[in-house]
C-alpha positions, 0 to 999 in steps of 0.5 A, spaced: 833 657 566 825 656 565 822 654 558 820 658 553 813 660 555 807 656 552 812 650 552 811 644 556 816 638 555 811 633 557 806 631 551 799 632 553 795 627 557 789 624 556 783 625 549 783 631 546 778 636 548 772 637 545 772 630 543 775 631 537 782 626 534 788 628 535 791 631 529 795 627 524 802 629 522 802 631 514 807 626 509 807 625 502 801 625 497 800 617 496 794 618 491 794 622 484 789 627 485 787 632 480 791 638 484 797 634 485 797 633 477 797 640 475 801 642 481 807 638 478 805 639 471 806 646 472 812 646 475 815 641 469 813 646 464 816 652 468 822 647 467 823 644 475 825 636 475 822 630 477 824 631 484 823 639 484 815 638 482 814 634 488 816 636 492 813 642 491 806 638 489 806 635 496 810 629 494 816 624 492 820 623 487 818 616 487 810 616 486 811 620 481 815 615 477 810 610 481 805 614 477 808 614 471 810 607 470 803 606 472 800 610 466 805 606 462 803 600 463 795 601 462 797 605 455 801 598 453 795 595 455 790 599 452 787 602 458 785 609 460 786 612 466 787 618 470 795 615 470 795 614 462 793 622 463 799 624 468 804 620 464 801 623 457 801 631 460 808 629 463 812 628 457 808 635 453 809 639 459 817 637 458 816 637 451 814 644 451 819 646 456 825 643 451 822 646 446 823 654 448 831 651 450 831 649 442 828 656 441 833 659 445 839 655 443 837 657 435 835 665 437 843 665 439 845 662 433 842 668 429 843 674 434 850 673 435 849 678 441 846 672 446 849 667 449 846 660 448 851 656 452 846 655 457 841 653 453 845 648 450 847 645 456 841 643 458 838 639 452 844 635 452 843 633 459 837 633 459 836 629 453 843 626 451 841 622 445 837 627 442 842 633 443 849 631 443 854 629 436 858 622 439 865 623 439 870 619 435 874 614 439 881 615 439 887 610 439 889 609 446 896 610 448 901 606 451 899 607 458 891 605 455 889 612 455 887 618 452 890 620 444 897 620 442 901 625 440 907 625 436 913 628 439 917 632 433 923 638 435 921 645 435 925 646 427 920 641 426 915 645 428 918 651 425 917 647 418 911 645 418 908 652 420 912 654 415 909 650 409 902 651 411 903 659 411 906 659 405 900 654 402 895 658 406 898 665 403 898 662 395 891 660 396 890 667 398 894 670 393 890 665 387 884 667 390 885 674 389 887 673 382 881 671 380 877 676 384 881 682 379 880 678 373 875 681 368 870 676 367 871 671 362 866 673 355 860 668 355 862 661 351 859 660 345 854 654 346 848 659 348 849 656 356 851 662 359 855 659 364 
């Protein structure tokens, strides 16, 4: 079987022609130009990750923390620099993508027709110290994990729900009471209240 055609197995010989250079293979963008910078902050305000946005600027995920951590060290040490600009416009475009997410997450909250589940999601990953309650510990069991439960037999269980309809059933029955009762006539101390 012979090659496909225009392909030879053996690499070219000898200066290429013309007296040009031989092509040079194409690896991540070590330097932060201006294209790359708006390339990737772009991208992060459309809501890509670290790694997301560079690879799509032409680069890696550890230059950009090279640059950012770069441009945080010059901010502590009161300079300026092209690295003090990526870091500043870095965190305003995942502000600004954060904050449509916290948008979304309370339009769910009043339209009960949207589901805001996906939204919320993303802001506690993204940002767990800043979007999750902390959970209570509970006491550890016997084996040293997970909660406690008490064991009580299904008369038990029958009781206590029992007990606790009758409770919520006489405080239906008060607050309907209260709901037909005229009202009270206005106190003669002049409040009103």
């Amino acid at each position: 079987m012979s090659p496909p055609r225009g392909y030879s197995p053996k690499p070219p010989s000898g200066s290429p022609a013309g007296g040009k250079r031989a092509q040079k293979y194409s690896g991540p963008a070590s330097t932060l130009t201006y294209k790359i910078q708006t390339a990737i902050i772009a991208e992060l305000r459309q809501g890509a990750t670290k790694r997301m946005a560079a690879a799509l600027a032409g680069t890696t995920e550890a230059r950009i923390q090279n640059w950012l951590r770069r441009g945080r060290e010059a901010i502590e040490g009161g300079k300026r620099s092209r690295y003090t600009e990526f870091v500043v416009e870095v965190e305003r475009a995942q502000a600004e993508f954060q904050k449509s997410r916290v948008k979304d997450a309370l339009d769910a909250i009043s339209d009960k027709t949207m589901d805001g589940r996906g939204a919320r999601w993303f802001l506690a990953v993204t940002a767990p110290k800043d979007f999750t309650i902390p959970r209570e510990a509970t006491a550890p069991t016997s084996a040293g994990f997970g909660p406690v439960f008490e064991f009580v037999t299904p008369d038990e269980a029958r009781a206590k729900l029992d007990e606790k309809l009758a409770t919520f059933i006489a405080q239906h029955l008060k607050a309907e009471s209260l709901k037909d009762a005229p009202p009270e006539p206005p106190s003669e101390d002049g409040d009103g209240d």
